[in-house]
C-alpha positions in Angstrom: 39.3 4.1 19.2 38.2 3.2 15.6 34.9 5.6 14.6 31.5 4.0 14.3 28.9 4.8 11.5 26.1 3.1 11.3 23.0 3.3 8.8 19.5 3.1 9.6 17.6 1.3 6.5 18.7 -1.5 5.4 17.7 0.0 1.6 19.9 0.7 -1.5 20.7 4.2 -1.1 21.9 2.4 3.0 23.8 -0.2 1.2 25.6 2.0 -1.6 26.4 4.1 1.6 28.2 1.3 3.6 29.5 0.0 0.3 31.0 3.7 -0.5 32.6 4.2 3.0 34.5 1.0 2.3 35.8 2.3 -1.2 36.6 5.2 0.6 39.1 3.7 2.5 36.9 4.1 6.3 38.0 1.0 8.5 35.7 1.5 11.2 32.9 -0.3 12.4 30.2 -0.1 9.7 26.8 -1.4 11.0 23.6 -1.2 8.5 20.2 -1.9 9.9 17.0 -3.0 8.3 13.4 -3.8 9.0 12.9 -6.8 6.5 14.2 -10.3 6.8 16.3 -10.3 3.7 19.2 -9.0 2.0 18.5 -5.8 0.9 17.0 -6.0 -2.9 16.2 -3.1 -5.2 12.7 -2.5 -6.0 12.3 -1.5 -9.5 12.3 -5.2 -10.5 9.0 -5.6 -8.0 6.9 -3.9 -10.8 8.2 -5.5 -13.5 10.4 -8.9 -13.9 9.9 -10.1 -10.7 6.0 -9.5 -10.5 6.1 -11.6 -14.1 8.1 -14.3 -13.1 10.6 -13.7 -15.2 13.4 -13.4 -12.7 14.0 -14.6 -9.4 14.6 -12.2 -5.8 18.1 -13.1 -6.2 18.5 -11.1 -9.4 17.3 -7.9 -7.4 20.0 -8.0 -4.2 22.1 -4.6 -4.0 25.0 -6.9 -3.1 25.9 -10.5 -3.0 25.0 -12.0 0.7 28.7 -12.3 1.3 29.3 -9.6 0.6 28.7 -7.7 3.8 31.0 -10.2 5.7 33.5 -10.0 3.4 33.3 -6.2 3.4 33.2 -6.2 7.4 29.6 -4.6 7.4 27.6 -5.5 10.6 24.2 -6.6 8.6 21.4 -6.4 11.4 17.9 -7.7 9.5 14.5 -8.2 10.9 15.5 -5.4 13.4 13.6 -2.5 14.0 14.7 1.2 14.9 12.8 2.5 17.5 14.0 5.6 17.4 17.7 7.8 17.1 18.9 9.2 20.7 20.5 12.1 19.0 22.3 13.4 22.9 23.5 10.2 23.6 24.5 9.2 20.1 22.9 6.1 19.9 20.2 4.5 18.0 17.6 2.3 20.1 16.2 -0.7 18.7 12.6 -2.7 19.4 14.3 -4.8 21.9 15.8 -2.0 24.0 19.7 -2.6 22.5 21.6 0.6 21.8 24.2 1.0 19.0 26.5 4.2 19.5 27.5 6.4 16.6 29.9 8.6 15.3 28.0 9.6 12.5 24.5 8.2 10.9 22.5 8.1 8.3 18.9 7.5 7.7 17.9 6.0 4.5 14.8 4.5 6.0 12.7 5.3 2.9 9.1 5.4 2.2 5.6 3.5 3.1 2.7 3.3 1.2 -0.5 5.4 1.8 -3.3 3.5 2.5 -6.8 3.5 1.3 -9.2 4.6 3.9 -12.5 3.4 2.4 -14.6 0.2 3.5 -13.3 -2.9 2.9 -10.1 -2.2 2.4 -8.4 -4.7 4.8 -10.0 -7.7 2.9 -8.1 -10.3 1.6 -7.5 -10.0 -2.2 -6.7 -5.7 -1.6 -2.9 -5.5 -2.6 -0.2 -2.6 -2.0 3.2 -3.3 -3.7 5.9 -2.2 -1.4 8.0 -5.3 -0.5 9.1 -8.5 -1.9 6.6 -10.2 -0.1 4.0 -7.9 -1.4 4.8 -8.8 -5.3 4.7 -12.4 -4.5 1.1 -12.2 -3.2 0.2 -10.3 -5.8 1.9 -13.0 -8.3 0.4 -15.5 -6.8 -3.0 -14.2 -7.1 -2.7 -12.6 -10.4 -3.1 -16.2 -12.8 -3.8 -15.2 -16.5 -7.1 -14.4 -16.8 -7.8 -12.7 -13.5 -9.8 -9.8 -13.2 -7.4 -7.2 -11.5 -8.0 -3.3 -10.5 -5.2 -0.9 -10.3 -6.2 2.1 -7.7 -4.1 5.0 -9.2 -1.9 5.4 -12.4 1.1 6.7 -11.3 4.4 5.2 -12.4 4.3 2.4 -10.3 0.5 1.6 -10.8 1.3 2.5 -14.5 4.0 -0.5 -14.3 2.0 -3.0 -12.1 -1.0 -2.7 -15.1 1.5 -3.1 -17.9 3.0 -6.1 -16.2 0.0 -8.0 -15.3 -1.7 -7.1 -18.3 1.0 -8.8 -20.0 0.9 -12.2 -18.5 -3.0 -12.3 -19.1 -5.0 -10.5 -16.9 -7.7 -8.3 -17.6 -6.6 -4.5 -15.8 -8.9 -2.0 -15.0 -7.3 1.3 -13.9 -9.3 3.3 -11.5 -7.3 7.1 -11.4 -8.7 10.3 -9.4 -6.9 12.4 -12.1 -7.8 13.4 -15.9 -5.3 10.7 -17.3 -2.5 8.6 -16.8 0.3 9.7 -14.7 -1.0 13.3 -14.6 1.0 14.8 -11.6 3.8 14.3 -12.7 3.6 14.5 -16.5 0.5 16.7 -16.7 -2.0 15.9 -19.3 -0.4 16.1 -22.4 2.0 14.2 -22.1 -0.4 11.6 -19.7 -2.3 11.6 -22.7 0.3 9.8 -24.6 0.9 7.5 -21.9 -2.7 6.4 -21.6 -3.0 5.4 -25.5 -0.3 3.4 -24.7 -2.1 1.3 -22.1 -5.7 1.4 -23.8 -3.6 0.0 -26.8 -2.6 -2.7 -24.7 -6.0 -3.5 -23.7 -6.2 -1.4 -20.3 -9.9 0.0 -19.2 -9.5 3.6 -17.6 -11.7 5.1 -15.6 -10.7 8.8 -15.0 -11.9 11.4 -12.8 -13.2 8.6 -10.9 -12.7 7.5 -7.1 -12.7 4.5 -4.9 -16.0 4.2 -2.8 -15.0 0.7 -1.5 -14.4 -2.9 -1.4 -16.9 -6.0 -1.2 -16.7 -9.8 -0.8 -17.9 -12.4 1.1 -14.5 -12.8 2.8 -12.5 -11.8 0.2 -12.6 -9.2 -2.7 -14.9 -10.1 -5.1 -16.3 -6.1 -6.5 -14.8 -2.6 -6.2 -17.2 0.1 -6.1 -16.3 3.8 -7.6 -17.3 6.8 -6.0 -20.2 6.9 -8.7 -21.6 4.0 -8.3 -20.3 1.9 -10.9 -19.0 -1.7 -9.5 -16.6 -3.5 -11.1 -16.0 -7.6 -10.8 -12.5 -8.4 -9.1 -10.4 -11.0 -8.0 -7.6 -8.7 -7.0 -7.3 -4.8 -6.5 -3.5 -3.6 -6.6 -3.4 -0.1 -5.1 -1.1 2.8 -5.1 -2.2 6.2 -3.7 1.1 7.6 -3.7 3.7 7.2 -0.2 4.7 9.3 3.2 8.2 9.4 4.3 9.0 6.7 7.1 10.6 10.2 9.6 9.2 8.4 13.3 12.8 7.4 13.7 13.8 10.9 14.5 10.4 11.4 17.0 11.5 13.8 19.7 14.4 15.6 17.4 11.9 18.2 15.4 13.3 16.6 12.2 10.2 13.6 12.0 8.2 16.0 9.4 5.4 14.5 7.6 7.4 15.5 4.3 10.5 14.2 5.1 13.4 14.5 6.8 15.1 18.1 6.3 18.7 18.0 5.5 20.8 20.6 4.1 23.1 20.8 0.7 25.1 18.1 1.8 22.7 16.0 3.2 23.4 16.6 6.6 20.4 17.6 9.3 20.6 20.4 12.0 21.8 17.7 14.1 25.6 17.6 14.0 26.8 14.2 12.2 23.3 13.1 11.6 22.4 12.5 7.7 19.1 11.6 5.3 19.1 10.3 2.0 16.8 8.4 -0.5 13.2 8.6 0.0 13.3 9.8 3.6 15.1 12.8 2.8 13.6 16.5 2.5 16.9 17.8 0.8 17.5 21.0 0.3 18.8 21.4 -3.4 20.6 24.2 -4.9 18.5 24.1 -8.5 14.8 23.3 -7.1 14.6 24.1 -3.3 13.8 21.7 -1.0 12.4 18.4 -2.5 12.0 14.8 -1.2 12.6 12.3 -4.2 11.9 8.8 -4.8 13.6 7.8 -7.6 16.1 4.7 -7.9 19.7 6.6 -9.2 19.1 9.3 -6.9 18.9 6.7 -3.7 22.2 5.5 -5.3 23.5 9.2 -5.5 22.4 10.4 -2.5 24.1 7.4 -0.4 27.2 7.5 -2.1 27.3 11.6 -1.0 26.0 10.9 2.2 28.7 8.5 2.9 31.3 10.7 1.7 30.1 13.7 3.9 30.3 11.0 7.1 33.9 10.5 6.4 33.7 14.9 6.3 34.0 15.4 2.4 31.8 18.3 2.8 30.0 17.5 -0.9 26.9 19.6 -2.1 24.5 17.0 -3.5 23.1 19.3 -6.3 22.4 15.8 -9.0 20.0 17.1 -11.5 18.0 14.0 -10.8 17.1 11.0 -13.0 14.3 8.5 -13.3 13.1 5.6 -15.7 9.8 3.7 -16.3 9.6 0.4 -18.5 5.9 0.0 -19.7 5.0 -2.2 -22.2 7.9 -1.7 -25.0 8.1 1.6 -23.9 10.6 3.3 -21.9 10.1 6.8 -19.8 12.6 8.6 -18.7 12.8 12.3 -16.6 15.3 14.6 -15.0 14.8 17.5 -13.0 11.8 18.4 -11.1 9.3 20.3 -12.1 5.7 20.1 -10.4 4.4 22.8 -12.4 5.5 24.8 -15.6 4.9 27.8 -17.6 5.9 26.3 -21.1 6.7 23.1 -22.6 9.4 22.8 -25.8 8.9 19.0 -27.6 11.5 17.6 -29.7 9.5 15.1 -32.0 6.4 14.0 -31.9 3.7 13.7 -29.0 1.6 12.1 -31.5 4.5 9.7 -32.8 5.0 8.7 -29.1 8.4 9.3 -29.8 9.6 12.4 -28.2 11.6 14.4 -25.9 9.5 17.4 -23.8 11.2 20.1 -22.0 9.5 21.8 -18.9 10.2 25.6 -19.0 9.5 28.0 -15.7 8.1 31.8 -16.5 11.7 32.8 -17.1 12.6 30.1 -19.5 14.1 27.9 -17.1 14.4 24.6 -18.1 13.1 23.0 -15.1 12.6 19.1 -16.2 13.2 17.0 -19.4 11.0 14.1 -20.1 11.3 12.1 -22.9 9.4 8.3 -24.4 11.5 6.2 -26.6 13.6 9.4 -27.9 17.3 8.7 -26.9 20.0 10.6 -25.5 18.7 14.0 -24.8 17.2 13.6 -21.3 20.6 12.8 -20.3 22.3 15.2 -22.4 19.8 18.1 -20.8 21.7 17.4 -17.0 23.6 20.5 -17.2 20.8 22.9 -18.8 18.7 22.5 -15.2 21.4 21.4 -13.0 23.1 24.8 -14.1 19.6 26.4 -14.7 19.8 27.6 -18.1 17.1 29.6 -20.4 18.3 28.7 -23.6 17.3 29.7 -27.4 13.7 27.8 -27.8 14.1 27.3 -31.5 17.4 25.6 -31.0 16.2 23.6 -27.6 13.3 22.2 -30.3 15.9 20.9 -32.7 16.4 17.4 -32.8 19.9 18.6 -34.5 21.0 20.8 -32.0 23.2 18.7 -29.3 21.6 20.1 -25.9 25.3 20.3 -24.6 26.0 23.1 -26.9 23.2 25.0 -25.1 25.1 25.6 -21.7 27.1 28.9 -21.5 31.0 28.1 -20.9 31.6 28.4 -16.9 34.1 31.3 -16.0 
């Protein structure tokens, strides 16, 4: 009998699996399921061109509709996973319909956290998740509107840039010292923020959300110090929680994500996570969950491979853009804290490439803004976890590949 795989999350990191197990040469039955009654899109374009109008849904597919009949993949949409019989080697749906397995992966991704304050169910409060999500928010977001952004990480950071720059007047509300802070601490957030004041942002920092208010629909947003702020929309983003309940009843429905090992595979035989979902335990950094858009791509092309039995270690440095404005971002590695930071350029330029050192001189992370090349060319110093020469790492003429010791 021909094996069956099948794919829980209809999401890019499920479709570059399915579309991978097909390169590979599997002929078996391939069936990909999904919550959402499309194609599966990607959602970078969510932020940015789409939420402008500048480009239609179509532009964002992972694959051309066809293309999963012409490929022999069994596209199930609109159909919810209740949860993954691991004994019986089934997956169960809302409707009580089984689908056996061979092997299976969940790439079921990420939800947003929500707001818990008053008022935040009333119409006009926006979280940007789905397609359907960025319409509203289009829709509501005419030039001239008075929008606040709940949180500047990247993808607040990109919903102010983009509606700021079809005409509406932004007002970013951020718990933090500055903009992205997290993830880029505060020098580097620093930079980041000028960017968006430049652009004509308002920033309110160290600040909170106390609540909502309208007469049946948004109309203020109160901060936790009182100050109250005119609105016709609020767009917020409070960070997300790994969508695990799937795997209730199998231990592995963590509140930080699925736990897989090196190869992307969970304690349970045959059983996979990738993308979002996944708590992956990497060779460099430990175990780390990661939300980024190459590494869904990455991690479902290894995943698929390890279903056919490859037996690959997923150790990808990692990778990760942000458009703003005429700006571009772009990291690798993971570093959520750091003992030392090495800059190639200018912070003050904006044009720059920082490097993220651990205690040992480590590099860790690379994150760079409008400086090209070097993030990618630093892949190998963390994927291989290099301490190399500071004075040359600071060189803009030193090429970073040079810095890796020869393997032998």
């Amino acid at each position: 009998m021909s094996r069956a795989l099948v794919i829980v999350g209809a999401s890019l990191c499920g479709v570059t699996a399915a579309a991978t197990l097909r390169e590979e040469g599997f002929d078996g039955r391939v069936v990909l399921i999904g919550g959402e009654d499309l194609p599966p899109y990607e959602r970078p374009p969510l932020s940015k061109e789409f939420l402008r109008g500048e480009a239609p849904l179509e532009k964002a597919f992972v694959r051309a509709p066809e293309w999963y009949a012409d490929n022999d993949v069994e596209l199930m949409t609109a159909t919810v996973v209740e949860r993954v019989d691991a004994g019986g080697r089934e997956v169960v749906l809302g409707g009580g319909e089984r689908v056996g397995f061979d092997a299976l992966l969940v790439a079921t991704g990420s939800r947003n956290r929500r707001l818990e304050v008053p008022g935040a169910e009333l119409p006009g409060v926006f979280d940007l998740r789905t397609a359907g999500d960025a319409e509203r928010i289009r829709q509501a977001a005419a030039a001239g509107a008075r929008v606040v952004c709940v949180g500047m990480g990247f993808i607040g950071a990109e919903v102010a840039a983009s509606l700021s720059s079809i005409g509406c007047d932004v007002t970013v509300i951020e718990v933090f010292e500055t903009a992205l802070y997290r993830v880029l601490g505060p020098d580097i957030g620093r930079v980041l923020e000028a960017i968006h004041r430049d652009h004509g942002i308002e920033m309110r920092f160290n600040e909170t959300v106390a609540g909502f208010e309208g007469d049946g629909r948004l109309e203020r947003v109160v901060t936790g110090a009182g100050i109250t702020f005119e609105a016709d929309l609020a767009v917020v983003g409070v960070g997300t929680e790994p969508v695990a309940e799937v795997m209730a009843g199998t231990g592995l429905d963590l509140s930080g994500g699925i736990p897989v090992g090196p190869t992307l595979e969970t304690e349970i035989p045959g059983v996979f996570a990738a993308g979002d979902v996944a708590r992956h335990d990497h060779p460099a950094f430990g175990p780390i969950r990661v939300e980024h858009f190459d590494n869904a791509i990455k991690m479902g092309e290894t995943a698929a491979r390890n279903m056919l039995g490859r037996g690959e270690v997923f150790d990808d440095p990692h990778w990760f853009w942000s458009d703003q404005y005429d700006s571009q971002v772009q990291m690798a590695g993971f570093a959520p804290t750091w003992d030392e930071m090495v800059v190639r350029g200018s912070l003050e330029d904006r044009s720059f490439c920082a490097f993220l050192l651990d205690r040992d001189g480590v590099v860790r992370s690379a994150v760079s803004l409008d400086w090209k090349r070097d993030v990618r060319r630093s892949f190998e110093l963390i994927r291989r976890q290099v301490a190399p020469d500071l004075a040359k790492l600071a060189d803009p003429e030193v090429d970073l590949r040079t810095l890796v010791p020869e393997e032998g």
